[in-house]
C-alpha positions, -999 to 999 in steps of 0.1 A, spaced: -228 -61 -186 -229 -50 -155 -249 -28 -127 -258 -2 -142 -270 -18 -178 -288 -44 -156 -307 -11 -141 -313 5 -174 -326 -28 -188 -347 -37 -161 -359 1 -162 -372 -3 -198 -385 -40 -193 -410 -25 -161 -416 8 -182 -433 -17 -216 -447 -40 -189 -464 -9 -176 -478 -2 -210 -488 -36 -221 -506 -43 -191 -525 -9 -194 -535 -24 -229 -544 -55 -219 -569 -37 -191 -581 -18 -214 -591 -47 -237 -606 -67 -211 -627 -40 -198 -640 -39 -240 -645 -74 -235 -663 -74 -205 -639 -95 -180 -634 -64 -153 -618 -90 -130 -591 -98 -156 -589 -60 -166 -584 -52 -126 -555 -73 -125 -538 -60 -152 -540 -24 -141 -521 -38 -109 -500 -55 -120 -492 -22 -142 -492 -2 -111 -464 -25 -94 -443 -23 -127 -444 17 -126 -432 9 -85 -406 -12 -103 -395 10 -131 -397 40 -107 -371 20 -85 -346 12 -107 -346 51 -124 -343 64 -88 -314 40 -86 -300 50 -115 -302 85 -108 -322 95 -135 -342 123 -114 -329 151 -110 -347 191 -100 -371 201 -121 -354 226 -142 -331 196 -149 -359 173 -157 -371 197 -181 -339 205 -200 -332 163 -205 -369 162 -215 -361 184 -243 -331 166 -256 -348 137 -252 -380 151 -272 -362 168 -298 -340 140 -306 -373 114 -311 -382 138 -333 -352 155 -349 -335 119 -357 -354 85 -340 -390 94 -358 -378 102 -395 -359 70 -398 -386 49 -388 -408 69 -408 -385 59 -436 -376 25 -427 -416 20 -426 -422 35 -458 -392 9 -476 -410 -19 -464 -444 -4 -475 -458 -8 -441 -488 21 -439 -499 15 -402 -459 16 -388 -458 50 -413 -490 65 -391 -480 56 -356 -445 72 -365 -460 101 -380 -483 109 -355 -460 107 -328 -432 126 -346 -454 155 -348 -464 155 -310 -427 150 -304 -420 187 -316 -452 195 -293 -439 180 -263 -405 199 -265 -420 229 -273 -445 230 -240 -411 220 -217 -393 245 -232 -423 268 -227 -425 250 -192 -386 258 -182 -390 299 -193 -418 300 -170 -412 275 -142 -418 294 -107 -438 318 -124 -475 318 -108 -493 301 -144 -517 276 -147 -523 257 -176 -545 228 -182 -535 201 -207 -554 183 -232 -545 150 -250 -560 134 -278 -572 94 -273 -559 84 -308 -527 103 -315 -514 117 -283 -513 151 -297 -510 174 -265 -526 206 -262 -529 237 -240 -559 248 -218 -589 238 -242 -590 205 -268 -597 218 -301 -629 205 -318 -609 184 -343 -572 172 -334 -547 188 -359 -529 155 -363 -550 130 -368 -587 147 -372 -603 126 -344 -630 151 -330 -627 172 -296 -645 144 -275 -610 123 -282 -594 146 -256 -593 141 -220 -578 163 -194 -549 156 -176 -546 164 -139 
């Protein structure tokens, strides 16, 4: 192995350390321990620094209109290919929570590629959207959260704005 799988490794270790320690805040803050829940969105914040780094390193940002063009391969193949064989793998082995998750984020997959795409035909262009995403699913959503996600039917209070 060498450099440059050591980057891309390291990259995807700091990215889920990011995302487990946002978790693990967000249970401590339900449990009450806001000291404990403080750390961990630090130590999350240093792993973004981290995983931020090593992409930078790695050369993996690029202009914007290039950004948005890999964001749409990357999109489309989580949904065209990754998604449906978990969804199937998870439906061999009878596992109905694994079969949700995939689900759920299969169809915001499609979503997300379809807003870059949108994104790239209009980049430059004076337009100004505001984004909505759903708590539970992720589902993503133009310039006003719909009273009941189309996804997963969590209600329009599920939605928070993105800045």
């Amino acid at each position: 192995m060498g450099t440059t799988d050591d980057l891309k490794a390291a990259f995807a270790g700091e990215s889920q350390a990011n995302r487990k320690y946002t978790a693990f805040a967000r249970k401590a803050d339900e449990e009450g321990f806001t000291q404990a829940a403080k750390l961990f969105r630090a130590a999350a914040a240093a792993e973004t620094v981290h995983a931020l780094n090593h992409l930078n390193v790695l050369g993996g940002v690029s202009s914007t209109e290039e950004n948005l063009k890999t964001a749409i391969e990357g999109e489309t193949y989580e949904f065209m290919e990754m998604y449906p064989e978990f969804i199937n793998n998870a439906k061999a082995e009878s596992n109905q929570g694994a079969v949700q998750t995939f689900y759920g984020a299969n169809e915001v997959e499609k979503i997300h590629a379809d807003l870059y795409k949108k994104a790239l035909n209009t980049l430059g262009k004076a337009e100004n959207v505001d984004y909505y995403v759903c708590d539970v699913c992720g589902n993503t959503v133009e310039n006003e959260a719909p009273d009941v996600c189309p996804i997963c039917g969590a209600k329009k209070e599920a939605f928070f704005a993105v800045e």
